[in-house]
PAVO-50947 format. One line per 4 residues: number of its first residue (from 1); for each residue y, z, x of N, C-alpha, C. Coordinates in steps of 0.05 Angstrom, whole numbers, plus 32768, in hexadecimal, padded with zeros to 4 digits. Example, Ala and Ser with C-alpha at 12.3 -4.5 7.8 and 13.67 -1.06 7.14 Angstrom:
BEGIN
1	7F8E:809C:8108:7FA6:809C:80F6:7FBE:809C:8108 | 7FD3:808E:8101:7FEB:808F:8111:8001:809D:8102
# end
This chain:
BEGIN
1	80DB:8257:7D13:80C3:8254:7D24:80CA:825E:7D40 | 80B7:826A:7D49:80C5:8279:7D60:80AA:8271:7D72 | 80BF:8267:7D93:80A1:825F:7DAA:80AC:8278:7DBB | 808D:827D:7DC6:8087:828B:7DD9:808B:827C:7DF9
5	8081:8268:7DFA:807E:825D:7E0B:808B:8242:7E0F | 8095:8230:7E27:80AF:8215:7E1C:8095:820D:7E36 | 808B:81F3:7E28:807A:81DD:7E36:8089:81C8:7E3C | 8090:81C4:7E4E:8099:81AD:7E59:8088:8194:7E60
9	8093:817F:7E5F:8079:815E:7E53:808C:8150:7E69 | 8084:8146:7E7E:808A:8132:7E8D:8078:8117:7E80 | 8092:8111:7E77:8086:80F1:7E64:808E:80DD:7E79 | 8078:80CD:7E8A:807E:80B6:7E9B:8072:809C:7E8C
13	808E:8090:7E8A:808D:8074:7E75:8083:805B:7E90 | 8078:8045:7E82:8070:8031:7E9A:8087:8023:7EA6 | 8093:8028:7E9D:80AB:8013:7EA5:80B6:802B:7EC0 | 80B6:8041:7EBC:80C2:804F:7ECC:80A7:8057:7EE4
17	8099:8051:7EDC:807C:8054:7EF3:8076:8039:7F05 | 8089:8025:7EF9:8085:8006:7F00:809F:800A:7F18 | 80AD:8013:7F0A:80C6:8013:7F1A:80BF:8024:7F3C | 80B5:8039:7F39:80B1:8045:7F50:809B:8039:7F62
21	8086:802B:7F55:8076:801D:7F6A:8081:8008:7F75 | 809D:7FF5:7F6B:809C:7FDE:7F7D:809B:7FDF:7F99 | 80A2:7FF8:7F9F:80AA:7FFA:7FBD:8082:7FFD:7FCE | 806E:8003:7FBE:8051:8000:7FC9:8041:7FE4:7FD0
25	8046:7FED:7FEF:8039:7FCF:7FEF:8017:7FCF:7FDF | 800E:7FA9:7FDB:7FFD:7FA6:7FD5:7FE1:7FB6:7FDC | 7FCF:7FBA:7FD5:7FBA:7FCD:7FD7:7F9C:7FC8:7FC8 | 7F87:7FD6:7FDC:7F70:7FD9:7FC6:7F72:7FF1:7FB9
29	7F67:7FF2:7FA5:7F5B:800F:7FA5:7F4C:801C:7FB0 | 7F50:803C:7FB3:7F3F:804A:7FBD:7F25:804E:7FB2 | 7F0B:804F:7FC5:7EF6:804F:7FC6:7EF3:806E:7FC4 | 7EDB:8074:7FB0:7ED6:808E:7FAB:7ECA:809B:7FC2
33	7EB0:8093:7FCD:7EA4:808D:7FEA:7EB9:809D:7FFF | 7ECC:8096:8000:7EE5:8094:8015:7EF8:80B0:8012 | 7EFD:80AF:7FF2:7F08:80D0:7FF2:7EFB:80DC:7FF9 | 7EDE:80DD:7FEE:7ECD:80F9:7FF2:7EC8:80FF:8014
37	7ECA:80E2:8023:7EC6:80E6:803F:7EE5:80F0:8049 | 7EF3:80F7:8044:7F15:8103:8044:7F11:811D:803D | 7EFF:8125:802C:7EFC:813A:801C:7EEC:8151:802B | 7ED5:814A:8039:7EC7:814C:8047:7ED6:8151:805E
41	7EE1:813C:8068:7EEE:8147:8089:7F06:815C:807D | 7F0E:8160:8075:7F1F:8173:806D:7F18:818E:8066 | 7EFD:8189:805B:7EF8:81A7:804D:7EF2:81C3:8068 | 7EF2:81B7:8082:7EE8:81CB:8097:7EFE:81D2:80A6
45	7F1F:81C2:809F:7F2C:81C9:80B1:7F43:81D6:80A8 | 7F47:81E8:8098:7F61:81FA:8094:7F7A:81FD:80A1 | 7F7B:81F5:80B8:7F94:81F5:80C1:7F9A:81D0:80CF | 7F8D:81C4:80C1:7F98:819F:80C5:7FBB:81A1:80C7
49	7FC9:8190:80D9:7FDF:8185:80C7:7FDE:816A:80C3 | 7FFA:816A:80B5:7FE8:8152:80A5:8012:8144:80A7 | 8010:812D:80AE:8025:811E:80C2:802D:8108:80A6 | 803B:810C:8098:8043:80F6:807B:8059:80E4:808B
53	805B:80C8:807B:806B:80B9:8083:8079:80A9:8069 | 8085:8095:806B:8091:808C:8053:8081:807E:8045 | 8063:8073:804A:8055:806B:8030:8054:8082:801C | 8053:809B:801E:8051:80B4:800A:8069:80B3:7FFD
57	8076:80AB:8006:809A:80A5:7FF2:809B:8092:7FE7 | 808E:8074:7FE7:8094:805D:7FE2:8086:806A:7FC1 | 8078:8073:7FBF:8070:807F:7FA1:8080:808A:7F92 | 8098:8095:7FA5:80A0:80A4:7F96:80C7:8091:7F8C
61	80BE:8079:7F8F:80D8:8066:7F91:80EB:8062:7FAA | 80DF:8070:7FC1:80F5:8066:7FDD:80E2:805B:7FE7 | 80F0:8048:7FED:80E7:8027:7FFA:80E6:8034:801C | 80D7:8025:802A:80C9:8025:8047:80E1:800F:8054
65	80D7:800F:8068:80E5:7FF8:8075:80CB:7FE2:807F | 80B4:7FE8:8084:80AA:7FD0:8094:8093:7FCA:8080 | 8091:7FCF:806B:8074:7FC6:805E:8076:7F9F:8051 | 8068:7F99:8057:8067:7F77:804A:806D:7F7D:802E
69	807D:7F6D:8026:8085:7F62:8015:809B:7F71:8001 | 809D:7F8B:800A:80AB:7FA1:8001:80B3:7FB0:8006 | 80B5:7FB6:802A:80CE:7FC5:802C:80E3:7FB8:803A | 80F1:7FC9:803D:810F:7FC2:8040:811D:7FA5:805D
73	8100:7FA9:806C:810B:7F8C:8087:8101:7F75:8071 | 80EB:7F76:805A:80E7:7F62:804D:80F5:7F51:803B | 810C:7F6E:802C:8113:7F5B:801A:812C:7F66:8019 | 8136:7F5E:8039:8159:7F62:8039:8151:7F5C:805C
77	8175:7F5D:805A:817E:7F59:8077:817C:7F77:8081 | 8181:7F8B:8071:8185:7FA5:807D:8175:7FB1:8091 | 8177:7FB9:80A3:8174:7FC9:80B4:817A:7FE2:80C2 | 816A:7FF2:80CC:8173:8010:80C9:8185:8012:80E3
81	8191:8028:80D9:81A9:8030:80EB:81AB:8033:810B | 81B4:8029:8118:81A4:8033:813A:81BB:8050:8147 | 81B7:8056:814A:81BF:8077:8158:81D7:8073:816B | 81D1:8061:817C:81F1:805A:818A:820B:804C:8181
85	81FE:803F:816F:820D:8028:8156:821F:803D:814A | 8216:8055:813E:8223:8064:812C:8234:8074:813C | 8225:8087:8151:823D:8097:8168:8252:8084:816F | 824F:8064:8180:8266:805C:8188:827A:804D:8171
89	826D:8043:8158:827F:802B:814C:8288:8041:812E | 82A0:803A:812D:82AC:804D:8119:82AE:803B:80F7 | 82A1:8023:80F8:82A0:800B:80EF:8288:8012:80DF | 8275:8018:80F3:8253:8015:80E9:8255:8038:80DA
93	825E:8045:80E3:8256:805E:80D8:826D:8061:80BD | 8281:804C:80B9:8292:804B:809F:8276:8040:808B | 8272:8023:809B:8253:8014:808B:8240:802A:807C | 823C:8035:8096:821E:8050:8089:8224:805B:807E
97	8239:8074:8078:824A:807C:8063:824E:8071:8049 | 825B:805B:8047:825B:804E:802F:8241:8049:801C | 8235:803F:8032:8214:8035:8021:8205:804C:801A | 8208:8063:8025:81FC:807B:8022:8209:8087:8013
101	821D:808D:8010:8231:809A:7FF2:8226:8094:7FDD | 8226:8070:7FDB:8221:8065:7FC1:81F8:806D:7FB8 | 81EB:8069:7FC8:81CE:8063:7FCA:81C7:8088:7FCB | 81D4:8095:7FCC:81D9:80B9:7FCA:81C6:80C4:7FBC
105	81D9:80BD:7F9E:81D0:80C3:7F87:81AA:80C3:7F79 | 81B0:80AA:7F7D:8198:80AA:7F82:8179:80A6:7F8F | 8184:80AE:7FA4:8174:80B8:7FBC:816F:80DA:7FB5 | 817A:80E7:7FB2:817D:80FE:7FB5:8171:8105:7F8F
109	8177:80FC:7F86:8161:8100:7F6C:8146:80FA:7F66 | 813C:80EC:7F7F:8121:80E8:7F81:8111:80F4:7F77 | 80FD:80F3:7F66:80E8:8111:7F66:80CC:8101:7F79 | 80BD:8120:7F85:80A8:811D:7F91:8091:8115:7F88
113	8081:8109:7F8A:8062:80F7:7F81:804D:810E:7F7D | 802D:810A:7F71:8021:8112:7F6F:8018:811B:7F90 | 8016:810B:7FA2:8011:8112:7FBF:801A:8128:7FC9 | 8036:8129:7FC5:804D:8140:7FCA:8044:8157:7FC3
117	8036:8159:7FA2:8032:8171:7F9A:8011:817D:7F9D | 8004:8166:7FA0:7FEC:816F:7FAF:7FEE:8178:7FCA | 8001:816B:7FE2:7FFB:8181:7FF4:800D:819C:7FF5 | 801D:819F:7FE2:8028:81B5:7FDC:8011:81CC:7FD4
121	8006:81BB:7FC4:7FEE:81D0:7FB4:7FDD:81DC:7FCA | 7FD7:81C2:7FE3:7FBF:81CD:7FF9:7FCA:81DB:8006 | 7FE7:81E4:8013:7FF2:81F6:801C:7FED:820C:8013 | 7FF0:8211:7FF5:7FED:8227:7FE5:7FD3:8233:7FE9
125	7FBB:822C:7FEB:7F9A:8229:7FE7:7F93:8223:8002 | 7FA6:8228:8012:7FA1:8229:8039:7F84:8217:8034 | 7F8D:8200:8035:7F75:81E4:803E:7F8E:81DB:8056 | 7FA8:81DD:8053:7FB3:81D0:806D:7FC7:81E1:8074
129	7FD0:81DE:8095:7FE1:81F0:80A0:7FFC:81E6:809C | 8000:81D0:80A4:801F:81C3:809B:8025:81B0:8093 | 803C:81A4:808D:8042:8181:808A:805A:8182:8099 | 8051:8163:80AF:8069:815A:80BD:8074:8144:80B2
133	8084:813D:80B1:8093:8125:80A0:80A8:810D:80B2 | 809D:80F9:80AD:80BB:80ED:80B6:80C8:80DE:809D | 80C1:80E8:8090:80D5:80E1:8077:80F3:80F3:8075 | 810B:80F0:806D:811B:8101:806D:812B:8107:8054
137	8119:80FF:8040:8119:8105:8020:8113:811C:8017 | 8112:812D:8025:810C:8152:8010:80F4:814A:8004 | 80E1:813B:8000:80D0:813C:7FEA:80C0:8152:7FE6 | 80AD:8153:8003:80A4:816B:8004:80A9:8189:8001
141	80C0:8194:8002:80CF:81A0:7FFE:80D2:81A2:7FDD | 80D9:8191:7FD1:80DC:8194:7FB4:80C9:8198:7FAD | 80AF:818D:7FB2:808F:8193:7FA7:8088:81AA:7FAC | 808F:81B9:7FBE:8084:81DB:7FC3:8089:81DC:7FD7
145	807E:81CB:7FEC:8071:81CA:8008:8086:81E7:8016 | 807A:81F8:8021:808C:8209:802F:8087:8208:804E | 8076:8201:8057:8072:81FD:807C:807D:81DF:8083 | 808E:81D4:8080:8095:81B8:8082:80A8:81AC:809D
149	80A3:819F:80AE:80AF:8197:80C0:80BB:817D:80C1 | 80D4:8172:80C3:80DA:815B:80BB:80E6:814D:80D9 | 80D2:8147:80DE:80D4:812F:80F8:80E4:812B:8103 | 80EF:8118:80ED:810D:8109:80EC:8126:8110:80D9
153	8126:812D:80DD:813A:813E:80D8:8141:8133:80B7 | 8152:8139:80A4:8152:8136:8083:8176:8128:8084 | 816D:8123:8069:818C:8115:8061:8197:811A:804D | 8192:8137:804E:819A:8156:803E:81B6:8165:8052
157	81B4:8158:8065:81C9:816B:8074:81DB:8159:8086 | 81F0:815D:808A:8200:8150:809D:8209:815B:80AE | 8215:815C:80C4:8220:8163:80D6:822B:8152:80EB | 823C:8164:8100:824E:815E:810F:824C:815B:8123
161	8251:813F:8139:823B:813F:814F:824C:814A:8166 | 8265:8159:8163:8276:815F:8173:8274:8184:8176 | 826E:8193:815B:826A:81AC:8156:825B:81B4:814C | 8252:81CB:813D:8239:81D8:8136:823E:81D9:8115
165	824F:81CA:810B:8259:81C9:80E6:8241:81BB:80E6 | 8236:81C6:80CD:8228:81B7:80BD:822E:81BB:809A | 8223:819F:808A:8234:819F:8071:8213:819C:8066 | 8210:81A8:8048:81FC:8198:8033:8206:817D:802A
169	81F3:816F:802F:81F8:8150:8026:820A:814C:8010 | 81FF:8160:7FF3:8207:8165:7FD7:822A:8161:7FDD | 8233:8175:7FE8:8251:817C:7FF4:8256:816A:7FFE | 824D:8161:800F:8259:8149:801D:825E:812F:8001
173	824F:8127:7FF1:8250:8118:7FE2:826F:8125:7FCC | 826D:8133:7FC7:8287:8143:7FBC:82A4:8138:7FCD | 829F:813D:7FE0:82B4:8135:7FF1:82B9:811D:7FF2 | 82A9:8109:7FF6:82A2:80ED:7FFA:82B7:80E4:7FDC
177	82A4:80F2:7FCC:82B7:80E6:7FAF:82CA:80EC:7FB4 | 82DA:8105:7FB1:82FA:8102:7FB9:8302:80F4:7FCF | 82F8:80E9:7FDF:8306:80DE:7FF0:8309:80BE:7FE4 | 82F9:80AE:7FD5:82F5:809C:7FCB:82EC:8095:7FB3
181	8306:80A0:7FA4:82FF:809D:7F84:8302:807D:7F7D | 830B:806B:7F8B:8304:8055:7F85:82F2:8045:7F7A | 82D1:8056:7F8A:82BC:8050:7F88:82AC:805D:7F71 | 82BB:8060:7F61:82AC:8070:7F4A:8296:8051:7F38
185	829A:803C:7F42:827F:801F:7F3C:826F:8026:7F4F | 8272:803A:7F5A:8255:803A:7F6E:823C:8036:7F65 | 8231:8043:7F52:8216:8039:7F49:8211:8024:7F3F | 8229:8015:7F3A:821F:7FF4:7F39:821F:7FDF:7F55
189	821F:7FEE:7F65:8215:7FE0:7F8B:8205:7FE3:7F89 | 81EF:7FF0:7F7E:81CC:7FF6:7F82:81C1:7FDD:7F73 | 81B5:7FCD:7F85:81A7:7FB4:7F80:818B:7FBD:7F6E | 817B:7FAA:7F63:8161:7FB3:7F5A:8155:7FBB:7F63
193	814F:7FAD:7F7F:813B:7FB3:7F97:8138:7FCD:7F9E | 8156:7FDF:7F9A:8159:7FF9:7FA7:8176:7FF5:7FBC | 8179:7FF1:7FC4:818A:7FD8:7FDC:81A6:7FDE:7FD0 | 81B5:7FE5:7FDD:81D6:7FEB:7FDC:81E6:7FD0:7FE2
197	81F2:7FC4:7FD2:8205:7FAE:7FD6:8221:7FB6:7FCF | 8234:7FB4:7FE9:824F:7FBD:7FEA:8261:7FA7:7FF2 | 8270:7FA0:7FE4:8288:7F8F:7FF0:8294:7F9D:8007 | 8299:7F86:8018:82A6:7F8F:8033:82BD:7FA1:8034
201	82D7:7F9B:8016:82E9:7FA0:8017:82E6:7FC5:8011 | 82C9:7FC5:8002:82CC:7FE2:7FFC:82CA:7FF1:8014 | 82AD:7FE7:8025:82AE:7FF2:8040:82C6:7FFB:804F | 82D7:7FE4:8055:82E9:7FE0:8067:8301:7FFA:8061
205	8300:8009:8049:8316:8013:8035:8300:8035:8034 | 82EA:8030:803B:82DC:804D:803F:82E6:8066:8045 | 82E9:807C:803F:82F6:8092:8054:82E2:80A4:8053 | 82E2:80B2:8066:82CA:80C2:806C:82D9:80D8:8081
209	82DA:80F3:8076:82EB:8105:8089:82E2:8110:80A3 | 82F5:811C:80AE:82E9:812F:80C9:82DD:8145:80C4 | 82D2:814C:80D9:82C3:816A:80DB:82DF:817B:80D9 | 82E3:8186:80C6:82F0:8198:80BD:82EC:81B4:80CD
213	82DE:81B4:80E4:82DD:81C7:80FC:82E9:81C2:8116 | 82E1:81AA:8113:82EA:81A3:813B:82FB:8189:8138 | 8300:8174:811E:8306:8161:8115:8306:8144:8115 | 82E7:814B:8135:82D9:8132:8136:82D5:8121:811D
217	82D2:8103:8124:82CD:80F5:80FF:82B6:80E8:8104 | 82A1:80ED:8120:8286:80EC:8117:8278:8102:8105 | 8278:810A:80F0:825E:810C:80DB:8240:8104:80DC | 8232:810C:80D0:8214:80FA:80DD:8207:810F:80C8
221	81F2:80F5:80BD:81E0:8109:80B2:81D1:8117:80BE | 81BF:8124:80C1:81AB:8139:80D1:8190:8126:80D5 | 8194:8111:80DD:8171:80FB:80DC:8173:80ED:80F7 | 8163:80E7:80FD:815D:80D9:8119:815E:80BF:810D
225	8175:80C0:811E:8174:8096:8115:8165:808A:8130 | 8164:806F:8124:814F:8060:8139:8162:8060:8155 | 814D:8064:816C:815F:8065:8186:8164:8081:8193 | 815A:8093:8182:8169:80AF:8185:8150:80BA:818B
229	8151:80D8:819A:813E:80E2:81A0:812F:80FE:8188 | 811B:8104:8182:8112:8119:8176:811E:8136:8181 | 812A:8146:8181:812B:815A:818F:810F:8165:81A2 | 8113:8170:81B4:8104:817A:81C0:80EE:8198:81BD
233	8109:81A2:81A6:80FB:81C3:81A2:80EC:81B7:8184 | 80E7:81AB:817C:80E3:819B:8160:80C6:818B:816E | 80CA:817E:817E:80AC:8172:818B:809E:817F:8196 | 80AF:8195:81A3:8093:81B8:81AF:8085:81BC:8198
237	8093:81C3:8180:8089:81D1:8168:806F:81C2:8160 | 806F:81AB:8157:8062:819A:8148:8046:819D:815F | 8050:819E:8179:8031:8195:818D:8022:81AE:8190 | 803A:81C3:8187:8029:81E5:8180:8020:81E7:8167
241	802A:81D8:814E:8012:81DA:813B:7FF9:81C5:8135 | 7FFD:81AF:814B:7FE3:81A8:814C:7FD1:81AD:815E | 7FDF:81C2:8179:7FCC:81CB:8185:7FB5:81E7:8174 | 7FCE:81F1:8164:7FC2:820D:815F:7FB1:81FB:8141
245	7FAE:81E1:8144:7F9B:81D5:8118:7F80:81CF:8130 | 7F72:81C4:8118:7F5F:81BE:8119:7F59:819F:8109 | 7F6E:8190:8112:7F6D:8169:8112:7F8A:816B:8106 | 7F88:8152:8102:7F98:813E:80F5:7F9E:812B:80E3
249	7FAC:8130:80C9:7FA8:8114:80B0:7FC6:810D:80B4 | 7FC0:80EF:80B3:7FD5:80DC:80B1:7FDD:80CB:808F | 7FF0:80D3:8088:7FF3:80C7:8066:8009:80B7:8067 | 8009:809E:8066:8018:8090:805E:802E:808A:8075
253	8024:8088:8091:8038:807D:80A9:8021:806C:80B8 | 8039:8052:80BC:8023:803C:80C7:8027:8049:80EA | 803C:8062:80ED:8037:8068:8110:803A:8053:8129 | 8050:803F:8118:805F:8032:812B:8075:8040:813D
257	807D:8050:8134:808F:8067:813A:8088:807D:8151 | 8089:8081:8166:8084:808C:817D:807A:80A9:817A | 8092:80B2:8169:8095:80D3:8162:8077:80DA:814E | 806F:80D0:814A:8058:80CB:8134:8039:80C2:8139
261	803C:80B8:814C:802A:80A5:8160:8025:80BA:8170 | 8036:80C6:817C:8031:80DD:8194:8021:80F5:8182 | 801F:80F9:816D:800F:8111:815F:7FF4:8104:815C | 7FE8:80EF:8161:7FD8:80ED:815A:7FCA:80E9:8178
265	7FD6:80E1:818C:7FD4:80E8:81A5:7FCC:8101:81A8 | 7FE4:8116:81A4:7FDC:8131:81AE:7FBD:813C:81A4 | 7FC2:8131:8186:7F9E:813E:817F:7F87:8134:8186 | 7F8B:811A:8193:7F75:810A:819E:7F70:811A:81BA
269	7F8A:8122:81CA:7F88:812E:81E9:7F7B:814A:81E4 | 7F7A:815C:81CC:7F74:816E:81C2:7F56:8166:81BF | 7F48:814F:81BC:7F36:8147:81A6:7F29:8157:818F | 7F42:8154:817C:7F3C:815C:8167:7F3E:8143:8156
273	7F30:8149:8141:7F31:812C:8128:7F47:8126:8120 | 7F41:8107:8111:7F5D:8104:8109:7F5D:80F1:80EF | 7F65:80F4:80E3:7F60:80DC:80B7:7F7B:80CD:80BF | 7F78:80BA:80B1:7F8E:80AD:80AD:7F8A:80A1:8090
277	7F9E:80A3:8081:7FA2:8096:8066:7FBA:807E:805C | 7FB3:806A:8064:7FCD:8059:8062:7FC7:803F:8053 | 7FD9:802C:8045:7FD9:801F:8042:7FDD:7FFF:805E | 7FC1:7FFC:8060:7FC7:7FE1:807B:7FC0:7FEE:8093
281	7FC0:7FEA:80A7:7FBC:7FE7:80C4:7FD2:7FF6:80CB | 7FC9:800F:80E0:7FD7:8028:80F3:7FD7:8025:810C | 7FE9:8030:811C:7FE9:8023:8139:7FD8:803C:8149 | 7FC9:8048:8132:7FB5:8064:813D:7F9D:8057:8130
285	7F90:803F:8124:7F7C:803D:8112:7F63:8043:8128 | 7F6B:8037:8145:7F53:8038:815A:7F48:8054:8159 | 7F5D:806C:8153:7F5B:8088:8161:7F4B:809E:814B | 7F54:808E:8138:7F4A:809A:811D:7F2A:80A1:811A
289	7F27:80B8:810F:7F07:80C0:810E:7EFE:80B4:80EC | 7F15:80B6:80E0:7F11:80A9:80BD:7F2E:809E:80B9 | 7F25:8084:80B0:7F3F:8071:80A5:7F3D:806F:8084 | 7F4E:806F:8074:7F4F:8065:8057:7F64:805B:8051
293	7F59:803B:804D:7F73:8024:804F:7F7D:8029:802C | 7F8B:8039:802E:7F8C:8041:800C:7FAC:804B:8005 | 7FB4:804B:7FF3:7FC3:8056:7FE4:7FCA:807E:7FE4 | 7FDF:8084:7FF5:7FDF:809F:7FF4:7FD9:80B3:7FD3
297	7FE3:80A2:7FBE:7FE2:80AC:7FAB:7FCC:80AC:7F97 | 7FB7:8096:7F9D:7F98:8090:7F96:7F84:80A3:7FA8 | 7F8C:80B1:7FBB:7F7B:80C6:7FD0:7F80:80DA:7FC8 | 7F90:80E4:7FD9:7F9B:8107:7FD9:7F9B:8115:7FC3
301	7FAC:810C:7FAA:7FA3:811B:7F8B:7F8E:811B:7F80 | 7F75:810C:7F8B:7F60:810A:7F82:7F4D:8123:7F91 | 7F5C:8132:7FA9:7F4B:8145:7FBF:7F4A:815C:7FA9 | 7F36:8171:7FA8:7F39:8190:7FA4:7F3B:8190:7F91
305	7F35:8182:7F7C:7F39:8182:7F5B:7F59:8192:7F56 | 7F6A:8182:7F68:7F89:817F:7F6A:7F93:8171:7F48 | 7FA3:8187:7F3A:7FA3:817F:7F25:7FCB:817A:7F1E | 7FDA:8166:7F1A:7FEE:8167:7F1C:7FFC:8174:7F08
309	800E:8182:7F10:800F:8191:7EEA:8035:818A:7EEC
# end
């Protein structure tokens, strides 16, 4: 029997669709009413960008940090990294290292959501000019998206805060293992929740090499940790493609976050429109021309007879 053609079947079992929502906070459903009014503000503006945050990930199994009841300040002690913590203490950046080696794997095998690949598709079908992200998950990227700006820099790349080396994450994890074959139980530190649990002793016993250029032994991933500043040629960019759009959609960031907050600023000083799509209350809800207290993944795949294939 001979095929012409090999169909591939993405079979999503419930257990594995259960698994990726725990990280969504509670929710209504979206109101039909409400897309179409999304649908509508959208349909006149071809060059929107459109500003994603980590509710559009929590779909896709990476947990948030500030949502009730489910992300990460909720249901742990953890807290994100602060930017001076890691430059001065050689302690905290052994800590980040470790927890990030182990939690790697699968982080980095993530696949992207229906959201992901619908605005990939509107890129394609010029309904929108770009996506800014402060997510630093590749998602967009894996989904198609090719105009993509990542805010808060990715955790695809590492580098050296002393020289101009930079490593792929992948590599770096290569290295990581040889340096600490000890840790070959690593995937049994990953809690249910998602949540990396490490004995002190493994921490303490971590090795993590030098820049094999200049032989500084700060490393760093390529992300703006909390405390740190956005680049500057990176925040021109973003205020030149919402000068040169025509509004603003917000998906899945509550815009507690300054860097994020200020785009919705600039298009207000612009007065151009602006959507916001989130689960709960935005610290832009006042500024907003259309709000939809909704689910990123109950909206957006439902726009443009967006069909996920």
């Amino acid at each position: 029997m001979r095929f012409t053609h090999l169909l591939r079947i993405r079979i999503k079992s419930p257990e594995l669709t259960a698994a990726k929502q725990q990280y969504v906070p509670k929710h209504q459903p979206a109101v039909e009413k409400d897309i179409k009014s999304l649908e509508e503000f959208l349909m006149d503006k071809p060059n929107i960008v459109v500003l994603t945050g980590a509710g559009i990930s929590t779909e896709s199994g990476i947990p948030d940090y500030r949502s009730e009841g489910v992300g990460l300040y909720a249901r742990s002690n953890h807290k994100p990294i602060q930017h001076m913590e890691f430059i001065r203490s050689p302690s905290v950046r052994q800590r980040y290292w470790a927890r990030n080696f182990v939690g790697w794997p699968k982080f980095s095998s993530t696949e992207p959501n229906s959201t992901h690949y619908a605005l990939a598709q509107f890129e394609r079908e010029g309904r929108i000019q770009c996506v800014v992200t402060q997510n630093v998950d590749r998602l967009h990227t894996k989904a198609g998206s090719k105009n993509v700006t990542e805010l808060h820099g990715s955790g695809y790349v590492v580098k050296c805060l002393s020289c101009d080396y930079k490593v792929d994450r992948h590599e770096f994890q290569n290295t990581l293992n040889a340096l600490n074959p000890e840790f070959k139980d690593a995937p049994d530190m990953i809690r249910p929740d998602g949540d990396v649990e490490i004995p002190q002793e493994y921490i303490d016993n971590f090795r993590i090499p030098n820049c094999p250029q200049c032989d500084d032994n700060r490393l760093k991933p390529e992300i703006v940790f909390f405390g740190d500043n956005v680049p500057k040629a990176r925040v021109n960019s973003i205020a030149e493609m919402i000068y040169a759009g025509d509004g603003l959609l917000v998906l899945g960031s509550s815009l507690l976050v300054f860097s994020g907050y200020r785009m919705v600023l600039q298009a207000k000083d612009l007065k151009l429109p602006v959507a916001i799509v989130n689960i709960g209350e935005t610290r832009a809800d006042h500024l907003a021309d259309l709000k939809l207290s909704a689910k990123c993944g109950d909206v957006i795949p439902k726009l443009f007879n967006f069909k996920n294939k």
